[in-house]
Phi, psi and omega in degrees: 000120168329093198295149167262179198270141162309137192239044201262175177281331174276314193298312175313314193299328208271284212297001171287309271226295199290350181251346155330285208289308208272133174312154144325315156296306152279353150330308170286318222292294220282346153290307171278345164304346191256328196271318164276006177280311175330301175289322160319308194249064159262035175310117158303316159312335194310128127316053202306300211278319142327316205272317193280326178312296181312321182293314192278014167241341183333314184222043169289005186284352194258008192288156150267354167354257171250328188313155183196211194272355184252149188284171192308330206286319165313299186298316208276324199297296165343295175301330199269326179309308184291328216267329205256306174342297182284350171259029177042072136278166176266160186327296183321324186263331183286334188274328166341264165341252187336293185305256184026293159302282193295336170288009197270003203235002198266148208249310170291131170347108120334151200256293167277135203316312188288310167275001148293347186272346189273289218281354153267313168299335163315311180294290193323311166280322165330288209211041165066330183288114148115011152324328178304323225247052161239070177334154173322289192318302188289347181271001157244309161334289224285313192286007180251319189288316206208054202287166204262334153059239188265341194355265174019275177297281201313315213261003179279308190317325174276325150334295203304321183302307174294316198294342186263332106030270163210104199308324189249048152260188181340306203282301177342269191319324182282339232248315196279021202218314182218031196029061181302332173286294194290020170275311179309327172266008180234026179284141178318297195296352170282355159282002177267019160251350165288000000 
């Protein structure tokens, strides 16, 4: 079953916050990011609404925006810090939200359920990985819902951008670790929309 969007006064202020800020193309990404993490991770514990928060600012660091002197996971993490600082979240759920954001680009698995949840839907949309623990049906709902659009394109240019940027940051370490640009345009799932 298709998971839904939190529907609290912050996940509206955090998907406002991302559409303000975010091309179209990253708008949907950081909408499947949450929704396919959501089918990867479905422990009844999730903090859904920290999980959604985090997916819709993860990569507002990549704005003309938000973007700044900090690599984006930095910049996204900040805004999400400042944005739930101001709606009296407690500490705990604020650092939640953050590590989530700064841990969504880490090649090993994550543990707690809310930044693992970023960080496999990230991956599913990036580069296809971990698409199995995604039924058909839903992997095309969410991609009919939210379609990927320049996805490809738009988000290697801004990857190349951020890695040249900032050499020993996220993207650096993935580009050197696993040439993450020559990913993008060969992710698997876009064939359930072909």
């Amino acid at each position: 079953m298709l998971p839904t969007i939190p529907r609290t006064p912050t996940s509206q202020a955090a998907a406002d916050l991302a559409a303000e800020a975010a091309p179209a193309y990253l708008l949907n990404h950081s909408y499947r990011t949450y929704l396919f993490g959501r089918c990867i991770v479905p422990e009844p514990e999730v903090d859904e609404e920290a999980a959604f928060v985090a997916a819709m600012i993860h990569d507002l660091g990549l704005t003309d925006t938000y973007a700044g002197e900090s690599e984006f996971a930095r910049a996204g993490a900040d805004l999400a810090c400042r944005f739930l600082e101001g709606r009296g979240w407690d500490l705990e759920r604020i650092h939640l939200v953050e590590e989530a954001i700064l841990r969504h680009t880490n090649l090993v698995a994550e543990q707690v359920p809310v930044v693992r949840l970023v960080q496999a839907g990230a991956a599913v949309d990036v580069a296809g990985l971990g698409r199995e623990g995604i039924a058909s049906d839903d992997l095309a709902d969410i991609l009919t819902a939210y379609p990927r659009l320049d996805f490809a394109s738009s988000m290697r240019d801004s990857f190349l951008d951020e890695v040249h940027r900032h050499p020993e940051g996220a993207f650096a370490q993935l580009e050197r670790a696993v040439v993450l640009s020559g990913r993008f345009g060969s992710n698997p799932i876009d064939a359930a929309t072909a």
